[in-house]
C-alpha positions as CSV (number, residue, x, y, z in Angstrom):
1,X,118.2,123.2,96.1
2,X,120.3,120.9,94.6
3,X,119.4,117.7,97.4
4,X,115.5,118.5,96.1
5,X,116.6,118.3,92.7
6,X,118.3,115.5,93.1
7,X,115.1,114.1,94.6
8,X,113.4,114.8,92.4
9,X,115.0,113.2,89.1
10,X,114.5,110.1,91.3
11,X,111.1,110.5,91.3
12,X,111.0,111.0,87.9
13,X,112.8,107.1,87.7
14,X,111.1,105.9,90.1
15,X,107.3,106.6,88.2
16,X,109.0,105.9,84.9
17,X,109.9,102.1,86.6
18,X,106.1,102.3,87.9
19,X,104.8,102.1,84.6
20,X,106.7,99.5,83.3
21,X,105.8,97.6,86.2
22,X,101.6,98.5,85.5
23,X,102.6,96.8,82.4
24,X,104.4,94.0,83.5
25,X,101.3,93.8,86.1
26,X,98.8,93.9,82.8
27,X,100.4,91.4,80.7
28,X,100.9,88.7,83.6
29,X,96.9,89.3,84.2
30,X,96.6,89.1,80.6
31,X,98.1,85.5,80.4
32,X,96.2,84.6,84.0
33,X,93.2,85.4,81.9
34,X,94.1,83.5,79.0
35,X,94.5,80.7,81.0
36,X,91.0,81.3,82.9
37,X,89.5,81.2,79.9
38,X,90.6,78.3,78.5
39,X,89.9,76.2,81.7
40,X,86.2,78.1,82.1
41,X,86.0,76.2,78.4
42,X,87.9,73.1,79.4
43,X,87.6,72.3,82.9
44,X,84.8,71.1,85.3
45,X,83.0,73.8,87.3
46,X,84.4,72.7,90.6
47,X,87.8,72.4,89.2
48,X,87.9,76.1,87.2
49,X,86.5,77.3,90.5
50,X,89.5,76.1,92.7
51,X,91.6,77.7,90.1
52,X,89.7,80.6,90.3
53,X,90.1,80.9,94.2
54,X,93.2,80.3,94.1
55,X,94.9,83.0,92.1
56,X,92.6,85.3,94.3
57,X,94.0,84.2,97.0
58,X,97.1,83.9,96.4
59,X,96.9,87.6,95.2
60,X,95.1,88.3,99.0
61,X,97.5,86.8,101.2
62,X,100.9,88.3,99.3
63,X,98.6,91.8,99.9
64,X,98.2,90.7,103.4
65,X,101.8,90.3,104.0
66,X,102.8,93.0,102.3
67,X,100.8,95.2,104.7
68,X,101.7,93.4,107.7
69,X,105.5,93.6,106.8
70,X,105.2,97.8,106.4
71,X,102.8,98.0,109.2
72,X,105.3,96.2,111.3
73,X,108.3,97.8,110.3
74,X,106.6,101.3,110.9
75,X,106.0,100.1,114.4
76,X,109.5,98.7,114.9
77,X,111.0,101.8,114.1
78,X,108.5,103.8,116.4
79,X,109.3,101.5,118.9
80,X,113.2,102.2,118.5
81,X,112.7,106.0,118.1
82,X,110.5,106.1,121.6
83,X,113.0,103.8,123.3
84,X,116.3,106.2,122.9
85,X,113.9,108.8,123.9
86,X,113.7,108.8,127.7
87,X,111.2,111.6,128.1
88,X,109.3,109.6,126.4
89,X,105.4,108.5,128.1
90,X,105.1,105.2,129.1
91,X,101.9,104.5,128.1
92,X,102.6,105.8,124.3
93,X,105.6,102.9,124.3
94,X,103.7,99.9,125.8
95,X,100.6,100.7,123.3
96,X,103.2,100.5,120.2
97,X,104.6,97.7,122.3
98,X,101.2,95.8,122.4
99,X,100.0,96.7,118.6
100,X,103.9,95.3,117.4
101,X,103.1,91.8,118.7
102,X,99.9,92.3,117.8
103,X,101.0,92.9,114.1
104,X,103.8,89.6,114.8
105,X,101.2,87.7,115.0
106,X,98.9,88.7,112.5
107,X,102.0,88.4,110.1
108,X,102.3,84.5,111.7
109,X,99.0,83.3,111.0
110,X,99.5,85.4,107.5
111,X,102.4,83.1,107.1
112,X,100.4,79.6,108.0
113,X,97.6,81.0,105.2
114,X,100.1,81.3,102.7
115,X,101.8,77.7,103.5
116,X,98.4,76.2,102.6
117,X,97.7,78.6,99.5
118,X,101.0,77.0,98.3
119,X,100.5,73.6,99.0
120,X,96.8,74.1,97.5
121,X,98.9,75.3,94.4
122,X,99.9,71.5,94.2
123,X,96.5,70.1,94.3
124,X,95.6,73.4,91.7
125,X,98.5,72.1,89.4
126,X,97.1,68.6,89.7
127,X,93.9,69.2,88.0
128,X,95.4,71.5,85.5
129,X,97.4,68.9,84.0
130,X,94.3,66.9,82.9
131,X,93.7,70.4,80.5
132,X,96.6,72.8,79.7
133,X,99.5,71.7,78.0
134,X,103.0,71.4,79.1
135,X,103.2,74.7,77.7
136,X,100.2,75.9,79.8
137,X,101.2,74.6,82.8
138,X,105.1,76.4,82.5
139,X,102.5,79.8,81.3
140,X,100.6,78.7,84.6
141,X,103.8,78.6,86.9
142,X,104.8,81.2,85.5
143,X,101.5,83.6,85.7
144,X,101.6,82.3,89.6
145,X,105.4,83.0,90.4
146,X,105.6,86.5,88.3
147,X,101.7,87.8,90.2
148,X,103.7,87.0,93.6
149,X,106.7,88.8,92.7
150,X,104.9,92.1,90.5
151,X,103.0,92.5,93.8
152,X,105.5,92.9,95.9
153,X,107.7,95.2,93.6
154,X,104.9,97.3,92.8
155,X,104.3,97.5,96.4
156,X,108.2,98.3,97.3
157,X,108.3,100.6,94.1
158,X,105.1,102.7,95.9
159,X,106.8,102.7,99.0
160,X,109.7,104.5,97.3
161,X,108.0,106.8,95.9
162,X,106.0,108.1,99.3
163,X,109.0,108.5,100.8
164,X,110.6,110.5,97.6
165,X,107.5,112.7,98.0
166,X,107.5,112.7,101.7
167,X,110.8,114.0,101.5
168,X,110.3,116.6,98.7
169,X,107.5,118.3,101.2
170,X,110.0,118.2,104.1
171,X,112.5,120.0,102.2
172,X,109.9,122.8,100.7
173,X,108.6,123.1,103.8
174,X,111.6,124.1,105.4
């Protein structure tokens, strides 16, 4: 009783943190917008379009990791649990065996993607400086280091809460 209330008051933290974060989340769009805007105004086509592409992206790829990091830490674990377990079948272990380095390389090539989303952020901040400001660009940086950074805390911060909830159901359950 007392473990699931415990539990439970950090659920209540953790979807009070999750909020702030949505708004975090909104105002960094807001500002990406903002800045969209004025290049859409500013820029030439070719030129708002890489921008464009590029916070997409960006945003893509940091998903893409994301997923790739749980999905392989799920597996790692399975991997672990099955391996202490001697009874355990064969075929069960070399399939989790197969899909982890599967999954490492996946999160590889994810990495190689995201080393040339980066160093297209240098041709990206290239062309911006022929439009934003010095003020605009340190928004822009900003905007791109803080969408990185709200992803993956949002994602951790759901994460969290699963296993808050996954836990409350094991304990009313039993």
């Amino acid at each position: 009783e007392e473990l699931m209330s415990s539990i439970k008051k950090k659920l209540d933290i953790l979807l009070e943190e999750k909020a702030a974060l949505q708004e975090e989340l909104k105002q960094n769009d807001e500002l990406g917008n903002k800045l969209s805007v004025k290049l859409r105004k500013t820029a030439q086509q070719n030129e708002w379009k890489k921008f464009s592409n590029h916070v997409e992206e960006l945003e893509k790829i940091s998903n893409l990791l994301l997923s790739l990091s749980g999905r392989l830490a799920r597996t790692k674990n399975a991997l672990l649990f099955l391996s202490s377990d001697a009874s355990s079948e064969e075929k069960v272990f070399w399939d989790l065996e197969s899909k982890y380095k599967r999954l490492s390389q996946q999160y590889e090539e994810a990495l190689h993607l995201q080393k040339n989303i980066n160093n297209r952020n240098h041709q990206v901040l290239f062309y911006l400086q022929k439009y934003l400001s010095k003020d605009e660009l340190a928004d822009y940086n900003h905007f791109i280091k803080m969408k990185v950074k709200l992803l993956v805390d949002y994602k951790e911060l759901i994460e969290k809460i699963k296993l808050g909830d996954e836990q409350l159901k094991a304990l009313t359950s039993s």
